[in-house]
Each structure stands twice: as structure tokens, then as C-alpha cells.
N, C-alpha and C positions, 0 to 999 in steps of 0.2 A: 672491596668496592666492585670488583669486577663479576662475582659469584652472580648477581643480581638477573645481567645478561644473559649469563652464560645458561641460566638455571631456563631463562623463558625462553633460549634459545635451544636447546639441547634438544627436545623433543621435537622440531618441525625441523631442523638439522638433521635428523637421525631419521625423520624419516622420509623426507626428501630425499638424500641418499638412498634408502632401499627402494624406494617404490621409481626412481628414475633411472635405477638398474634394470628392475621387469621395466621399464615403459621402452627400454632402447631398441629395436629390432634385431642387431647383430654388429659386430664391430666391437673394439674395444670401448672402455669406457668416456673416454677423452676425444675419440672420434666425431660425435657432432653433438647435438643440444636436443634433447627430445622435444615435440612437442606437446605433450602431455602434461606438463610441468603445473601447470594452474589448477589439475586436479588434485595434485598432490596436497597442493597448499588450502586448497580449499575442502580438502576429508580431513587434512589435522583443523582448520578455523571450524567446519560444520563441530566437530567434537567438542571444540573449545566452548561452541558456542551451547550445546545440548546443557554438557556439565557446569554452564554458569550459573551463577545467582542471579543475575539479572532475569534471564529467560526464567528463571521459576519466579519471580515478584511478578515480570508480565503478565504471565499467566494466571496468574492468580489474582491481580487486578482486572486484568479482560475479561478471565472465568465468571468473577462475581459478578463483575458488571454487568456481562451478556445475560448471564442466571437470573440476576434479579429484573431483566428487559423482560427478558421469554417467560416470565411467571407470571409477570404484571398481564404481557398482555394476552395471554393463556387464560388467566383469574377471568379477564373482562370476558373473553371468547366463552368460556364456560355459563357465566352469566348472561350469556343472550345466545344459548347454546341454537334453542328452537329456530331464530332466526338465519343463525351460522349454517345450520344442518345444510349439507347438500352442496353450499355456494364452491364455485371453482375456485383453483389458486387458496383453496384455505389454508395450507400449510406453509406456503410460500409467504403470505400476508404476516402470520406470525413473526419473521422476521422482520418485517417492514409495517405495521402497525402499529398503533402507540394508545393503549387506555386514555378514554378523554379525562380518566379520572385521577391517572396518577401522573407524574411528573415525572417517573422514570421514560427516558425516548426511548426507541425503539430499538433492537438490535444490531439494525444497518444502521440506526443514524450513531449510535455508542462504536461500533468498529471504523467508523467516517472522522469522527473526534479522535479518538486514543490511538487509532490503530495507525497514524505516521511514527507514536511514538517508537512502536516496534522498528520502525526505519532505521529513528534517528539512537535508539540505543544500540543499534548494531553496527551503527555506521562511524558515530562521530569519531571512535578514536581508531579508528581501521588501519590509517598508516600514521598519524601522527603518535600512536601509541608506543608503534615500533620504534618511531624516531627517539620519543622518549627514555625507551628504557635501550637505545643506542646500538639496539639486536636489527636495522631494516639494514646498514651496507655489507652484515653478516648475508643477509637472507639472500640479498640479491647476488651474494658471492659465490651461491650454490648453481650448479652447472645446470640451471634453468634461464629461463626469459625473463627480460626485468617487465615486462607485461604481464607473465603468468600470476604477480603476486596481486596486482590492483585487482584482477580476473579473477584468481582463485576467491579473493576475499569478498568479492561483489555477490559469489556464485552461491558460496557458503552462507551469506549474511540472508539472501533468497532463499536459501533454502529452509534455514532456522525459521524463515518469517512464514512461509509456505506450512512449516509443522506444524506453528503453533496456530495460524488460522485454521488448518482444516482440524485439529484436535478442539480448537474452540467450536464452531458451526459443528461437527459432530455431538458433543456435548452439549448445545443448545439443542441441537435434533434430535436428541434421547429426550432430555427432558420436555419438548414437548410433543412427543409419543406418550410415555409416560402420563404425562399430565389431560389431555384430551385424546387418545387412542386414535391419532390420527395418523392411516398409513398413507406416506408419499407416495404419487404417481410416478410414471418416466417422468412426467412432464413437467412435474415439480420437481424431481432429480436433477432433470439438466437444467434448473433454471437455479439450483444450488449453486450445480458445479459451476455455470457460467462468471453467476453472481460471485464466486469464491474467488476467480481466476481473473476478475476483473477487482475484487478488492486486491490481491497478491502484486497485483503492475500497480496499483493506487500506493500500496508500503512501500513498495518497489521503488518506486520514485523517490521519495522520502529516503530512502536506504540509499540512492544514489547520490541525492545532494549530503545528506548528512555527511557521506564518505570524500563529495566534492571540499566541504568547508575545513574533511580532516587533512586533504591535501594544504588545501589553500593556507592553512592556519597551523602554526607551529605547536600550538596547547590545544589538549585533550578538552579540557573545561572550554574556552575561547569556542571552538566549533560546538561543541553541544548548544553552550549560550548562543550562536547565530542559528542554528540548525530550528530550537526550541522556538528563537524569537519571530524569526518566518513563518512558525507552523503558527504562534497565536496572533500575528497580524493578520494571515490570509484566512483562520479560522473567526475572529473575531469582530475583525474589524473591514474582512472583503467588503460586504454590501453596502458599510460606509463612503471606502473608497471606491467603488463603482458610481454610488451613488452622486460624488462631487466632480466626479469627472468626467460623466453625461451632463451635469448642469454643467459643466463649463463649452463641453465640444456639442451639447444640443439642448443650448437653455432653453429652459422654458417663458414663455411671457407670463402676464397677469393673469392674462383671460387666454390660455393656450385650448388650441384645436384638437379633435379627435388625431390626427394627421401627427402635429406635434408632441401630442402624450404618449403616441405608440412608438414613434422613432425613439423618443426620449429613452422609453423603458426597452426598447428592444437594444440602443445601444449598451444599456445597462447589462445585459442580459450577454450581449456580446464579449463586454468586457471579464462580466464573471467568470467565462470561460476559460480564461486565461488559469483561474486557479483550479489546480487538480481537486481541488475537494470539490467544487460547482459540477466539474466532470462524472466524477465515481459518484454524487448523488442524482447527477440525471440518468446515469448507466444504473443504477442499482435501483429508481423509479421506475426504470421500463423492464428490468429482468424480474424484479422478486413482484410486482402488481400487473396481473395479465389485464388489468379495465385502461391501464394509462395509455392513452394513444398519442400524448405529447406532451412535452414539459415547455413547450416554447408559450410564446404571446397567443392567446386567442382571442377572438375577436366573442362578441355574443351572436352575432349570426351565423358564426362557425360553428359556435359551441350549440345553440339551435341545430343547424343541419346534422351535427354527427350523428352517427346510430352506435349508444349505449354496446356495447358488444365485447367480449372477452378477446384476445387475440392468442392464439397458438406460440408458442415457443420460437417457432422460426422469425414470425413475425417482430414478436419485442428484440430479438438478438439482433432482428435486420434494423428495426429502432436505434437501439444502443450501440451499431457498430459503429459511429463516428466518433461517439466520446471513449469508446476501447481505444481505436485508433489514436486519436490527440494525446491521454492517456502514453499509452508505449510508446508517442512522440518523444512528449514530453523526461520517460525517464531516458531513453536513448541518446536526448541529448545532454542532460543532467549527466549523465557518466559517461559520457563523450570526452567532458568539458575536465572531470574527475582524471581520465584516461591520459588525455595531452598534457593536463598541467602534472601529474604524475611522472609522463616519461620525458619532459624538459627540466624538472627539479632537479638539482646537483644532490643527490643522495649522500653522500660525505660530508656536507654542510652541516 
């Protein structure tokens, strides 16, 4: 009965031990506690996590997914190639445009849906797994910080999720090079990498609560089920709930006013904020389409006034840095939350 443990515990034991040898400056080995200790834990989780099964099912569901997004709407782009020729941001669009003709969405909106899942399969059994198989009062008994291991595994489960996005968007960038002979600019380079580093804080998040519910929650399944159930309330059913609770805090009447339809819908709008998916899809409108100059309420004599116009890179980044910002709020304190109830848990429990 005990082989179990020992088996999952031996290799992050062993190697904790050597690598907190090199990490110590000088001094015997019992002298202090290095600070280094989170990396150790998080190059044996990063491996753990390379060599799993899971990470290769991910991938190979997001692979097909994104593949079959960027062909659809590559097919369409081809078919009205004459039109296409020349227009700015063509490359960028590919991610973020969707054939009126097929039903597959688009790139960004396919890694906006699936892509918490990457989160929440990294996250949900992070410490409650350990608890499980009864190797976490082993770990934390290694002459590291009982912080380093919530740290290490946060760092690692980022970093697994960071691989397999930028190997995906690589992958969809061949093929459509490939597919239309379209070479990226800088300027749609950086509006990639933008775009990539702002969906990574979006998983991000998601990897944070998931690993919050594995604190919180004593079973591996238990957290996955709440982790899963969040992402299809707030995936499914947000605009619902937006929806009933501006009629409540700014009903409408019978016969409502210009005045009262915009507050209406702007609180709506307000509230959607709240979920990180509202966020990364108003960040990821204003990085990968250089024409969007706002995702907020416009009025029609706004939308009369504006002047039709592409905007510069710096411009959309200076757009989307508020919902970046909310965004890294949001997961900072999502693993805040992870972090304290972590190190108040009776780990011997």
C-alpha cells in the first residue's frame, strides 16, 4: 500500500534534493532554506506535464480545431481573393474572421471557448492530487518553502499552457502561409505575439482558479466539476445573466427612451466585464482587426462621424490595454486567493 506514494514521490524527492544542493550559496546543507526551491518543483511539474496524456489529447483537439477554423476561413479568403488582394491586417484577420458560409468560428473565437480548458486541466488536481495519493506532507518536508510548491506548480502549469498556445498559433501560421502565400509584416507579428500573450493571462486565469478549487476541494473530480461548471455558466449562459440583472438595476418601461435603452445596455456591457471571456474577446477585437476602433455602445452619430481608418499597432495595444490590465487582475487575485488558502491548510489533515 505504501509503494503507491513512494513510486510518485521519488522522482520530485530526488530531485529537489540535488538541484537545492546547487541552488545554496555556500554553508553547510542544513544552514538555511534556499530560495530557489519553486523552480525545482516546477522543472520536475513542467516535465510531468510535457510527458502527459492529457497535453497530447489537448493538443490535438485545439490542433484540429484551430486547423479546421484557419482552412475555412483561408477557403473563403481565396474565393474572393481579387477583393482581399492588397487590404491591410490580412494575415491577422485570418485569425479572427469567420466564413459567412460555414459554421466553423474563427480561430480566436475556437481558443476563447476551449482554451480555459487548458487551465482547468492543468490546474484542477495540482494539490489536491498530491493530497490524494498522500505524497504533499512528504513534499513539503523537503528543506524548501511550503510556498515554493503552490509557486512552482502555478509556474509550471503556465508554462505547459504558454507551449502549447504558441505551438498551436505557429501551426495555424504555417498553414496559412501555406494555404494563401501570405507573408506577415512586423506589424502583424506583433500584433501575434500581443494577441498570444494576452490569450496565455486569459488560460492563465482559468489555471489559477482551477488550482484555487484544487485547494479548496479535497477530490480531484469535485474541483474539475466546479472549475468545468464556472467556465459553462460564464461561457454560456453570461449574456443571460447580464441580461436580467440590468432589467432589474435599470428596467426598462413600455415605451423606454433613447436615454434609458443606452444605460440599459451599457450596464449590460458593464457587467459582462466581469467575465474574463467578455475581456480577452474585446482584447483579442482590438489586437488581431486593425479597422475596430471600439467595442463599446455607439451611438449612430458617432458612428456617422468616425473616419473609416486602419490603426497602427501601437494604437489597438493602447485600445486593449485595459482589458490586459483587468485580465492580470483578475488572475492575480484568483491565485492570491489559491496562495492563502494554501498556506492556512493543515497539510497533515
Amino acid at each position: 500500500m505504501a509503494a503507491r506514494p513512494e513510486a510518485r514521490l521519488g522522482g520530485l524527492r530526488e530531485t529537489v534534493s540535488a538541484a537545492l544542493a546547487r541552488l545554496r550559496s555556500g554553508g553547510d546543507v542544513g544552514d538555511r532554506v534556499p530560495s530557489g526551491g519553486w523552480r525545482v518543483v516546477a522543472d520536475k511539474e513542467f516535465g510531468d506535464h510535457v510527458l502527459s496524456v492529457r497535453l497530447f489529447i489537448l493538443v490535438a483537439v485545439l490542433g484540429l480545431a484551430a486547423v479546421g477554423a484557419i482552412y475555412s476561413t483561408s477557403t473563403f479568403v481565396r474565393s474572393n481573393a481579387q477583393q482581399a488582394a492588397g487590404a491591410p491586417g490580412l494575415f491577422v484577420l485570418l485569425f479572427s474572421a469567420q466564413s459567412p458560409s460555414s459554421q466553423i468560428p474563427s480561430f480566436a473565437t475556437l481558443i476563447g471557448l476551449l482554451g480555459p480548458l487548458l487551465g482547468i486541466a492543468f490546474g484542477f488536481d495540482a494539490i489536491n492530487g498530491e493530497r490524494a495519493e498522500r505524497t504533499l506532507p512528504r513534499l513539503v518536508a523537503q528543506p524548501i518553502h511550503r510556498d515554493d510548491v503552490i509557486n512552482g506548480k502555478f509556474a509550471a502549469g503556465l508554462a505547459a499552457i504558454g507551449l502549447v498556445l504558441v505551438a498551436i498559433t505557429v501551426l495555424v501560421s504555417g498553414v496559412a502561409f501555406f494555404e494563401l502565400g501570405i507573408v506577415p509584416g512586423p506589424d502583424d507579428v506583433a500584433r501575434v505575439v500581443a494577441w498570444l500573450a494576452a490569450t496565455i493571462v486569459y488560460v492563465g486565469f482559468w489555471l489559477a482558479f482551477a488550482m484555487l478549487c484544487s485547494v479548496a476541494l479535497r477530490r480531484a473530480a469535485t474541483s474539475a466539476l466546479a472549475a468545468i461548471s464556472v467556465w459553462l455558466v460564464l461561457t454560456l449562459f453570461a449574456s443571460l445573466l447580464t441580461g436580467i440583472a440590468a432589467g432589474i438595476l435599470a428596467p426598462l418601461p413600455a415605451n423606454p427612451t433613447l436615454d434609458q435603452q443606452v444605460a440599459n445596455a451599457q450596464l449590460q456591457l458593464d457587467l459582462a466585464r466581469i467575465s474574463p471571456g467578455e475581456l480577452y474577446g474585446e482584447a483579442t477585437a482590438y489586437l488581431l482587426n486593425p479597422s475596430v476602433q471600439s467595442v463599446g455602445i455607439i451611438m449612430p452619430s458617432q458612428q456617422a462621424a468616425a473616419l473609416p481608418s486602419i490603426l497602427p499597432f501601437e494604437q489597438s495595444l493602447l485600445l486593449s490595454w485595459p482589458q490586459g490590465v483587468a485580465l492580470v487582475a483578475l488572475t492575480v487575485v484568483c491565485f492570491g486567493a489559491a496562495y492563502v488558502a494554501f498556506m492556512r491548510q493543515e497539510i497533515r489533515a
